[in-house]
N, CA, C and O of each residue as an XYZ file, in Angstrom:
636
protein
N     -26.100    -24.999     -6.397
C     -26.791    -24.062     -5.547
C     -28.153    -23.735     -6.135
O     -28.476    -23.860     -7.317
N     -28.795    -23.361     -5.273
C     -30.462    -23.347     -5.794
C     -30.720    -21.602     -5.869
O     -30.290    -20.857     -4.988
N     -31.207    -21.292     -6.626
C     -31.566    -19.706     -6.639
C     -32.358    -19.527     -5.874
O     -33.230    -20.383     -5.727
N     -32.362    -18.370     -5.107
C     -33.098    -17.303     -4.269
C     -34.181    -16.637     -4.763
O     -34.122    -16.036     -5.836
N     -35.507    -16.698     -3.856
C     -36.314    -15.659     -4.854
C     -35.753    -14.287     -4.474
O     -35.057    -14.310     -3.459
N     -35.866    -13.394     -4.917
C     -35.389    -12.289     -4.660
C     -36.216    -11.247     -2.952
O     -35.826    -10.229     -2.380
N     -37.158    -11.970     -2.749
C     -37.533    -12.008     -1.110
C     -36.673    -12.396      0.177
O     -36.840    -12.060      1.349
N     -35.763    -13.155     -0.368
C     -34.322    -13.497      0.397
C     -33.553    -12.844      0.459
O     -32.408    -13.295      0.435
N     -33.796    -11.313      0.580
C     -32.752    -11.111      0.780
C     -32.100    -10.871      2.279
O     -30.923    -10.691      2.591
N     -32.843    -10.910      2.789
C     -32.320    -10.590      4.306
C     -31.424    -12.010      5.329
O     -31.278    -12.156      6.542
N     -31.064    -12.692      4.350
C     -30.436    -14.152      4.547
C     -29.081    -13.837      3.793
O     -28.289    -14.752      3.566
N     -28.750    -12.170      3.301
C     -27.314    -12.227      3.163
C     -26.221    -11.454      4.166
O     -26.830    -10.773      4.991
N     -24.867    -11.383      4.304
C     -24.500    -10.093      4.963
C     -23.163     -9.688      5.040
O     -22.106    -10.317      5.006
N     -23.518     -8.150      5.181
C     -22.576     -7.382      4.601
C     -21.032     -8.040      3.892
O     -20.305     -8.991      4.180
N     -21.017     -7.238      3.102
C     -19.848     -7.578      2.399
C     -19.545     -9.146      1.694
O     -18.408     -9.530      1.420
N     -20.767     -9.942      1.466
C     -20.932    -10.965      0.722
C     -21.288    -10.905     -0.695
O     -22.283    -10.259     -1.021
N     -20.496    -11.580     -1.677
C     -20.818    -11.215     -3.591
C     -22.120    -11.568     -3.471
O     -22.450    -12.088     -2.405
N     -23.208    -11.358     -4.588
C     -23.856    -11.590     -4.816
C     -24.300    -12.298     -6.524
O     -23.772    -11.773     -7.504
N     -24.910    -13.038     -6.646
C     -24.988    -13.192     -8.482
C     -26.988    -12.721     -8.808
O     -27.977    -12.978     -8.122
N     -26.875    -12.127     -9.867
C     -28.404    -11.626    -10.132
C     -28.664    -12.398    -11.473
O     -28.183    -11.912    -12.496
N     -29.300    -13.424    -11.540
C     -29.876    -13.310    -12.858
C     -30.253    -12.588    -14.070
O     -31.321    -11.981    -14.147
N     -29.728    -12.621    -14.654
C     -29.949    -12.225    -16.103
C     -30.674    -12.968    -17.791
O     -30.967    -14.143    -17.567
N     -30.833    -12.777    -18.527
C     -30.706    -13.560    -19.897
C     -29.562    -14.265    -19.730
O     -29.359    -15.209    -18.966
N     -28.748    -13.683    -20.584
C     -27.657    -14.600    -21.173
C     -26.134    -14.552    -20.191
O     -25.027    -14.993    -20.500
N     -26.594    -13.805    -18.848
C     -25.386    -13.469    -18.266
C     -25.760    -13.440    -16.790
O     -26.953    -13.395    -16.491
N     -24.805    -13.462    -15.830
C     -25.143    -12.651    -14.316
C     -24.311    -11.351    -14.481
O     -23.387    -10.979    -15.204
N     -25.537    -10.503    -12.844
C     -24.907     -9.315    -12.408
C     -24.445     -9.057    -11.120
O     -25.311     -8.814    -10.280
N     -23.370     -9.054    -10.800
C     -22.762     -9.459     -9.962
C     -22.521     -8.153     -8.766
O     -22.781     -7.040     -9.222
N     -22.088     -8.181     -7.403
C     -22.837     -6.771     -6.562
C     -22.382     -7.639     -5.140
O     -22.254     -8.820     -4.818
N     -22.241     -6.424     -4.566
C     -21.369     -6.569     -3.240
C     -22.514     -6.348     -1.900
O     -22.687     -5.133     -1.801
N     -23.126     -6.896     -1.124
C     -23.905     -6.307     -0.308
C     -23.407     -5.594      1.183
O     -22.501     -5.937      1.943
N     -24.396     -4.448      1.274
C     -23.468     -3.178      1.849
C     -24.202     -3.386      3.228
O     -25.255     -3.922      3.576
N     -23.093     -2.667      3.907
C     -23.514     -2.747      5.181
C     -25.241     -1.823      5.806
O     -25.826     -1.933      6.883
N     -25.572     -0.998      4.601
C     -26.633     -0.266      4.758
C     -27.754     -0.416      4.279
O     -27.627     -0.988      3.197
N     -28.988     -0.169      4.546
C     -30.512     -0.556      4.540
C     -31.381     -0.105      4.236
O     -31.704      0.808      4.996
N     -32.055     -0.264      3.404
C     -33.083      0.923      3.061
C     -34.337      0.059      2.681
O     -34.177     -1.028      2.125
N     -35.556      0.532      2.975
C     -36.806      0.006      3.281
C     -36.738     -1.389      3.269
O     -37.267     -2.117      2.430
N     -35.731     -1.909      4.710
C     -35.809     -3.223      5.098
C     -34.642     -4.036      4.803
O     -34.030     -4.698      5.640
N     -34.362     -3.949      3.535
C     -33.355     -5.008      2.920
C     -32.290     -4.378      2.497
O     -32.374     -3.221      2.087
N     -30.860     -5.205      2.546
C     -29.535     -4.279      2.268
C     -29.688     -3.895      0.697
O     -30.297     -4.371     -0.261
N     -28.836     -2.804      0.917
C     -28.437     -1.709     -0.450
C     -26.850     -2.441     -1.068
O     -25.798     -2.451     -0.430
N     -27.019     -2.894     -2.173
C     -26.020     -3.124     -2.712
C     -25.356     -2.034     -3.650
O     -25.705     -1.066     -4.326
N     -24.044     -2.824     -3.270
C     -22.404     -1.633     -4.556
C     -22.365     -2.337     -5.790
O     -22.072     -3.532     -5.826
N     -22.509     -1.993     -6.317
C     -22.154     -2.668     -7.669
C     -21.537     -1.806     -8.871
O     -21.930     -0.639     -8.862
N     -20.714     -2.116     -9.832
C     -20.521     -1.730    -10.817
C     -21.437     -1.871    -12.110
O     -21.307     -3.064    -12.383
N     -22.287     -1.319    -13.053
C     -23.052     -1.537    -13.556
C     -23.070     -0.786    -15.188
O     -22.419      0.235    -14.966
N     -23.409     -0.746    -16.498
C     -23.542     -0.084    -17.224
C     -25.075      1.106    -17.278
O     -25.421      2.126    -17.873
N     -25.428      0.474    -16.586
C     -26.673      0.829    -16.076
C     -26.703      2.320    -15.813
O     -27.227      3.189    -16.509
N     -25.834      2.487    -14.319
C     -25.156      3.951    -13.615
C     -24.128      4.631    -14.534
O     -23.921      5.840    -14.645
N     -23.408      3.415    -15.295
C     -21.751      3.668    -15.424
C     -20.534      4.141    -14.977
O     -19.579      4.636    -15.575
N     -20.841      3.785    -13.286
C     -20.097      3.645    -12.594
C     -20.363      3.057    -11.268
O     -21.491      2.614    -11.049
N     -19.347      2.997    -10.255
C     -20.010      2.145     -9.011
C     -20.903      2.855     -8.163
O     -20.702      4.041     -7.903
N     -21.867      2.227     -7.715
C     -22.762      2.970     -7.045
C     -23.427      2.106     -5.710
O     -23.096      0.935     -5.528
N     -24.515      2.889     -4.684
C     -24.632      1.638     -3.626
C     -26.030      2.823     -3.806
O     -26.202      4.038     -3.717
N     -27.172      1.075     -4.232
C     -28.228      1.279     -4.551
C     -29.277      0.417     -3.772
O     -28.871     -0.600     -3.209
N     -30.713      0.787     -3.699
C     -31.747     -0.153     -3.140
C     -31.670     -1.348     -3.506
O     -31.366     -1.596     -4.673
N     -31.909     -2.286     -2.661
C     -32.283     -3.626     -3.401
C     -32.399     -4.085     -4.723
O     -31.677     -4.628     -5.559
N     -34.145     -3.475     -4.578
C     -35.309     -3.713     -5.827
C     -34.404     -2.583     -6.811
O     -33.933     -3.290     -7.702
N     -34.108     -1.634     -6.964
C     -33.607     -1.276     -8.119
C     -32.462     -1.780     -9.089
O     -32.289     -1.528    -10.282
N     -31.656     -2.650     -8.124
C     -30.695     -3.757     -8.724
C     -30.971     -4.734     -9.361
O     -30.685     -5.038    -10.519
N     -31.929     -5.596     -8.074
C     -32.497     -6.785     -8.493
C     -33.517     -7.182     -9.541
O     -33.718     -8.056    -10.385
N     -34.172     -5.833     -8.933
C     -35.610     -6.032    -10.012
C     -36.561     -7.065    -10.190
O     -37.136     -7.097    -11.278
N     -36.818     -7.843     -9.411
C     -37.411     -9.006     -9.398
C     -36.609    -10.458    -10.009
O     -37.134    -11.545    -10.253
N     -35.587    -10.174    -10.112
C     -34.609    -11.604    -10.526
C     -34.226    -12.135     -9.560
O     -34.008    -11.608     -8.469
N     -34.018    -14.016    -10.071
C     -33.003    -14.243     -9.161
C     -32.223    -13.896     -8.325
O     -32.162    -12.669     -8.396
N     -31.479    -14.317     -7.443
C     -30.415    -14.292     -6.813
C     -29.771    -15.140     -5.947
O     -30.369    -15.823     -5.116
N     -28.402    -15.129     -6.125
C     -27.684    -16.840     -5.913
C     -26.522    -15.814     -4.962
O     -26.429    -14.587     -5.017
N     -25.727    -16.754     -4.124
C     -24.802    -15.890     -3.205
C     -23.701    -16.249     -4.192
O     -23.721    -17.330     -4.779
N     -22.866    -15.466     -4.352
C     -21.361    -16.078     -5.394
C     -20.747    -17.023     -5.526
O     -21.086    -16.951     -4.345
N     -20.090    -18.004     -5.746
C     -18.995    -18.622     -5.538
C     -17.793    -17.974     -4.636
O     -17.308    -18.275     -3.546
N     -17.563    -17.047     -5.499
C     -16.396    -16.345     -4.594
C     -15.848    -15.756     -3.438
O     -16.381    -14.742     -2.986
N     -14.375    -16.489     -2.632
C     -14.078    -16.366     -1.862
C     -13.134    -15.731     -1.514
O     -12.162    -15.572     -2.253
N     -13.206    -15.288     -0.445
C     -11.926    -13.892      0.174
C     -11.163    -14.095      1.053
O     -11.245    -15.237      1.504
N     -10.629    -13.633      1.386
C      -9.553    -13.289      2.490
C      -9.467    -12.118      3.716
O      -9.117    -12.051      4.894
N     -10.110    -11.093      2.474
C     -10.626    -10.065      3.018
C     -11.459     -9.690      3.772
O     -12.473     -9.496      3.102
N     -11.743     -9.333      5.413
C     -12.569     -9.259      6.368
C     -13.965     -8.658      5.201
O     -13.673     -8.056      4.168
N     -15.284     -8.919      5.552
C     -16.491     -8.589      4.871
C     -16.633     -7.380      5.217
O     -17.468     -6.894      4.454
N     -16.003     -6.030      6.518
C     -16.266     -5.308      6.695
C     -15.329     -4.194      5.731
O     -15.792     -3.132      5.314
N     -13.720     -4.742      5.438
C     -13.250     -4.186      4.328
C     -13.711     -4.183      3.328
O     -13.602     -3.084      2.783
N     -14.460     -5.271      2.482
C     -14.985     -5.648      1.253
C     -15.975     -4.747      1.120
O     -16.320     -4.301      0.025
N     -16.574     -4.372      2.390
C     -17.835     -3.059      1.995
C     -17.256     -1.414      1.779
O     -17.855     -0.516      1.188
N     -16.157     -1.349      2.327
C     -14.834     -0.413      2.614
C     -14.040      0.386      1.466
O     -13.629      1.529      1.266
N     -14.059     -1.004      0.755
C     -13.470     -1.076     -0.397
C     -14.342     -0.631     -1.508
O     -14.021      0.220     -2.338
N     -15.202     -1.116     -1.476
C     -16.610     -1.020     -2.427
C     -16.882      0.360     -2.507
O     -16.932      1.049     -3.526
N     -17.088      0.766     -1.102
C     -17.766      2.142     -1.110
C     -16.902      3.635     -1.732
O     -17.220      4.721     -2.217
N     -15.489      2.807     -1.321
C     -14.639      4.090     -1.820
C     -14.627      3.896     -3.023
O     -13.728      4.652     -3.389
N     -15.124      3.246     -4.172
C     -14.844      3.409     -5.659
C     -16.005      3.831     -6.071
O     -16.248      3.737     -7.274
N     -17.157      4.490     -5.023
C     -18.420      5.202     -5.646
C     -18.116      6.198     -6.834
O     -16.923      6.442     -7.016
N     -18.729      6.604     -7.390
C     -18.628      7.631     -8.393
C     -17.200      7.356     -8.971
O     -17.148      8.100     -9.950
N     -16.051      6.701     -8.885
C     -14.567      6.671     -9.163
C     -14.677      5.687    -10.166
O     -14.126      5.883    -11.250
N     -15.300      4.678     -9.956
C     -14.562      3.544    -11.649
C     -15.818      3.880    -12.254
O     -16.922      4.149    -11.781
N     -15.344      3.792    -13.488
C     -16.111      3.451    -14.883
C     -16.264      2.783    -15.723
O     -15.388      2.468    -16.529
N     -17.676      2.327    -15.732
C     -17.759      0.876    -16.850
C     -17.274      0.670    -17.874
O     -17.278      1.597    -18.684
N     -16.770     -0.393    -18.184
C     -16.057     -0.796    -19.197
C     -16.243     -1.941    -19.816
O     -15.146     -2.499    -19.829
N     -17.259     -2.789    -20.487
C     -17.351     -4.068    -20.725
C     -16.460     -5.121    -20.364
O     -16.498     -6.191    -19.756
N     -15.763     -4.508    -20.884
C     -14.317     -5.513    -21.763
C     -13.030     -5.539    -20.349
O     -12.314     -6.518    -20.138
N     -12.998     -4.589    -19.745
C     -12.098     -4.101    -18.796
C     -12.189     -3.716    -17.189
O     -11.305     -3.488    -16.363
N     -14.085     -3.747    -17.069
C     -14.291     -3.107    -15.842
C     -15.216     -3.240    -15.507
O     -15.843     -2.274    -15.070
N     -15.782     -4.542    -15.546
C     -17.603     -4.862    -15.909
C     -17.994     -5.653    -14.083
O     -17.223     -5.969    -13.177
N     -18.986     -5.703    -14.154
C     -19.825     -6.143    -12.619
C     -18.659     -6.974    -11.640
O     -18.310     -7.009    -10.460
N     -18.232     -7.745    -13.227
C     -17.584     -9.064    -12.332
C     -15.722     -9.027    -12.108
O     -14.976     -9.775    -11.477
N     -15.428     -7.657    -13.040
C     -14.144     -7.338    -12.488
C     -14.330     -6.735    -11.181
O     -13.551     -6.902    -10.242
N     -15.290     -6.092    -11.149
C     -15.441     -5.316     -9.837
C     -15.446     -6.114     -8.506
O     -14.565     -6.126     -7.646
N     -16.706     -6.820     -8.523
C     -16.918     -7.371     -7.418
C     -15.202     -8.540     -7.075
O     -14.548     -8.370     -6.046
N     -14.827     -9.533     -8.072
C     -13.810     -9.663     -7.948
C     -12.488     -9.135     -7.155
O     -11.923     -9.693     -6.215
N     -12.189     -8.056     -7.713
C     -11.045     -6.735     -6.978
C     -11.242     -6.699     -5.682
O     -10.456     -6.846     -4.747
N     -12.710     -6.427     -5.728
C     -12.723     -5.485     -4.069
C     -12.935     -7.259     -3.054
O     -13.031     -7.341     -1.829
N     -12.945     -7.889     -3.580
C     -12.351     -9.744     -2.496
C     -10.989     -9.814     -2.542
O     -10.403    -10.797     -2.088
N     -10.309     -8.726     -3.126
C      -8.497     -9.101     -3.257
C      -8.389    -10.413     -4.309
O      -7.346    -11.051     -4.446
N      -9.550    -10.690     -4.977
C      -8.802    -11.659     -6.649
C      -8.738    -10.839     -7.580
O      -9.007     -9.643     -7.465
N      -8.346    -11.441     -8.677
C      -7.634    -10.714    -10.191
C      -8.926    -10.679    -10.619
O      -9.890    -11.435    -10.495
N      -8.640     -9.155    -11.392
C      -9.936     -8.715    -11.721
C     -10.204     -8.982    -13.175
O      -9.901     -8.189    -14.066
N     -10.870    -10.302    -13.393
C     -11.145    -10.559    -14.645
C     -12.612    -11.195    -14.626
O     -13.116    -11.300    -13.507
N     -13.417    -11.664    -15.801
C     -14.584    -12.187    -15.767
C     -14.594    -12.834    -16.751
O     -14.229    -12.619    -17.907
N     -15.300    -14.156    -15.942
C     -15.057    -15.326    -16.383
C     -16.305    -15.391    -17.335
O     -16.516    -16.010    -18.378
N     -16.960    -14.626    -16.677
C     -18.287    -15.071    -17.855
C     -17.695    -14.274    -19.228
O     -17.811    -14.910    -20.276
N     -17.421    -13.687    -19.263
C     -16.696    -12.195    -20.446
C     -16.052    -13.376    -21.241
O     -16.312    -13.532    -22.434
N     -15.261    -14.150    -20.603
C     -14.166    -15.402    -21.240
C     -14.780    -16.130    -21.981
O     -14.385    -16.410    -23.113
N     -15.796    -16.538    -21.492
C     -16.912    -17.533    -21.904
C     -17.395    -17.101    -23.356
O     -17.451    -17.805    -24.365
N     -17.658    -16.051    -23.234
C     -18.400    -15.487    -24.568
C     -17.944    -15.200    -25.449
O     -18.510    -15.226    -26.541
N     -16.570    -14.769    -25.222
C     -15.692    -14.362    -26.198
C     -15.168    -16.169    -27.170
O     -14.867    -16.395    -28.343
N     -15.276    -16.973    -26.080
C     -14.884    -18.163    -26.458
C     -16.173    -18.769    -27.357
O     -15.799    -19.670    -28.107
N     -17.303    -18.532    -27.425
C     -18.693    -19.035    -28.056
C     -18.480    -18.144    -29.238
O     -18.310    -18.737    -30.304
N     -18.454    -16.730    -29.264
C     -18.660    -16.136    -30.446
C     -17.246    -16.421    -31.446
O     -17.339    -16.439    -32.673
N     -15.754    -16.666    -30.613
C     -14.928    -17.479    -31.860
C     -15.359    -18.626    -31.750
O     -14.702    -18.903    -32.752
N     -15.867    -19.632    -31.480
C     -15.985    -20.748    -31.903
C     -17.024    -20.698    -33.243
O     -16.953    -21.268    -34.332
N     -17.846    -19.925    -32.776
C     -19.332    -19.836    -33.713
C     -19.009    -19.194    -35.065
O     -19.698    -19.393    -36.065
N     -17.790    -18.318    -35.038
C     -16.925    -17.459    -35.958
C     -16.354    -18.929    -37.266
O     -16.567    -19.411    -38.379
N     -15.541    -19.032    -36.039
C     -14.810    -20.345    -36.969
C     -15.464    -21.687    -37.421
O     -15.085    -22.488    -38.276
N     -16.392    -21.701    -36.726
C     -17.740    -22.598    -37.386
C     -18.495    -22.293    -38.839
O     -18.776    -23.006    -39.803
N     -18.698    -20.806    -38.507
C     -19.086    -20.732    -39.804
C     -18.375    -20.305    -40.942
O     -18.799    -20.408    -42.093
N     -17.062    -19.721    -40.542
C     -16.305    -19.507    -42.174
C     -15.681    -21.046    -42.532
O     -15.527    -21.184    -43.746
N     -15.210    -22.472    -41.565
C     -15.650    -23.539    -42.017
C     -16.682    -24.201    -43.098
O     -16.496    -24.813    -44.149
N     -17.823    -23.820    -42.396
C     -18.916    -23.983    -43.207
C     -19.020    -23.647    -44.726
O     -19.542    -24.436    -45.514
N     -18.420    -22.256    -45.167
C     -18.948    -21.302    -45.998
C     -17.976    -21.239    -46.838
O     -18.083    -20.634    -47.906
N     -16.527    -22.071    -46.332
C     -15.821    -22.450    -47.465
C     -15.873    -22.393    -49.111
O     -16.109    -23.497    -49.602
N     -15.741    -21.587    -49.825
C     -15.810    -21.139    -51.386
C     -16.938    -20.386    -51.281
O     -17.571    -20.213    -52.322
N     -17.191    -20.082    -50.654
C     -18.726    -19.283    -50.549
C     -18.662    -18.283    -50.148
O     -19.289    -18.236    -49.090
N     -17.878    -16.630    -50.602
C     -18.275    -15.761    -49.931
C     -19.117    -14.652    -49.275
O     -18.886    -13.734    -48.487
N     -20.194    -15.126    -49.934
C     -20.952    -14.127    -49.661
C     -21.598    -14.951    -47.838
O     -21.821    -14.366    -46.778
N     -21.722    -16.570    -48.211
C     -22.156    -17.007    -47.114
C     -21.204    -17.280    -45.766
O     -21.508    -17.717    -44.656
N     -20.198    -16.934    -46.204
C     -18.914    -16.294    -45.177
C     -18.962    -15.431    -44.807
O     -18.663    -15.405    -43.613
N     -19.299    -14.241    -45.364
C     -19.779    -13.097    -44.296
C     -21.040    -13.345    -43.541
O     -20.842    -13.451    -42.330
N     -22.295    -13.469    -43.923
C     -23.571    -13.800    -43.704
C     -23.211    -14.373    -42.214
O     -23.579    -13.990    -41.104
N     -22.097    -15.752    -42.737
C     -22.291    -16.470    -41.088
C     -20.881    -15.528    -40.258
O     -20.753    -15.731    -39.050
N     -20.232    -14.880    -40.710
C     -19.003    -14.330    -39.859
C     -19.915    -13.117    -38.746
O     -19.723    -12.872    -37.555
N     -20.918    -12.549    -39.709
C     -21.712    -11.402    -39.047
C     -22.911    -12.016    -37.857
O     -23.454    -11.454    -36.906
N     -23.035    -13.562    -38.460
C     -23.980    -14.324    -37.099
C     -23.154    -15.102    -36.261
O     -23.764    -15.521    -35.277
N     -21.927    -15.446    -36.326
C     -20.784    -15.594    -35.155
C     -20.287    -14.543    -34.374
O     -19.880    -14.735    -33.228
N     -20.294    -13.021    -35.125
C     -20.213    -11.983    -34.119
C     -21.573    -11.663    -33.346
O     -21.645    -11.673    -32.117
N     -22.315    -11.465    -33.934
C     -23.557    -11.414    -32.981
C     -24.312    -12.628    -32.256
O     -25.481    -12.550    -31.880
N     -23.491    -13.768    -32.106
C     -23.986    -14.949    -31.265
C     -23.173    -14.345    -29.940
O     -23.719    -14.012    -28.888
N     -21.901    -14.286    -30.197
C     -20.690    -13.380    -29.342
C     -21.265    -12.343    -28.564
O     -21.156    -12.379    -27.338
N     -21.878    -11.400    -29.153
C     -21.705    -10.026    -28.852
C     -23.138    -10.294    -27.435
O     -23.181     -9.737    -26.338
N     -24.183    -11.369    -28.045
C     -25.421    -11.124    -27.139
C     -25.118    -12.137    -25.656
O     -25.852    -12.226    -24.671
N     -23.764    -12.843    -25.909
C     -23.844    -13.474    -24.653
C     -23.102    -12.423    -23.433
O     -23.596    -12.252    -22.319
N     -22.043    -11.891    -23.832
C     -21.083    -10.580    -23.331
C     -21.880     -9.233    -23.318
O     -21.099     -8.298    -23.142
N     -22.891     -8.918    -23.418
C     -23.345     -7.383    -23.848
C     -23.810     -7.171    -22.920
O     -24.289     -8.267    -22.626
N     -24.120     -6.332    -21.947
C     -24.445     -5.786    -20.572
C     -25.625     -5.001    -20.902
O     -26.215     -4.373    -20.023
């Protein structure tokens, strides 16, 4: 799929995921049935708010990317906005437990997990066990690299 400039947005609708570009991650956001100077207001879960909220466009997007999700439902698009809206002010961010992409997930009726979250956790042990490999009889350079396998980890997952 080819990214969107973020001028596209009026080529999505209601109750369709959305993916936002990021660095090292996407931010993921439900688009709402409502409008504000022109273009829909998305729900999203965010650390940002730290909790769910249904916000302007441009204050989500911010001039990034934007790609329509992969993810698919079952769920009529008019529930999916339904759903969204009633967890305003109600969930709270949670990296590890409750992050953009558990959210948007849930409210399509799939299991609320994130795959990108998986991903990272899987780079920073690999990068972990790479380097106390490495550093074998060496402890001081076993920590050195254990503390740059957690923070290879921590910057792909960090919101």
């Amino acid at each position: 799929m080819k990214d969107l400039p973020p001028s596209s947005e009026t080529s999505y609708n209601a109750g369709s995921p959305i993916r936002i570009g990021r660095h090292a991650y996407h931010h993921y956001a439900i688009i709402s049935d409502r409008v504000a100077d022109g273009k829909p207001m998305l729900i999203s879960l965010s650390y940002r708010t730290g909790t769910v909220a249904e916000e302007r466009w441009d204050n989500v997007v911010r001039g990034r990317s934007v790609r329509p999700s992969r993810l698919i439902s079952d769920i009529s698009p008019a529930q999916v906005v339904e759903r969204a809206r009633a967890q305003i002010g109600r969930r709270r961010y949670n990296l590890l437990t409750s992050n953009c992409e558990h959210f948007v997930r849930d409210m399509l009726g799939l299991p609320a997990r994130s795959r990108q979250l998986s991903a990272a956790a899987g780079v920073g042990i690999t990068a972990l066990l790479l380097a106390l490999r490495m550093a074998r009889g060496h402890p001081a350079i076993a920590i050195a690299s254990t503390v740059a396998g957690l923070m290879i980890g921590s910057r792909f997952s960090a919101k």
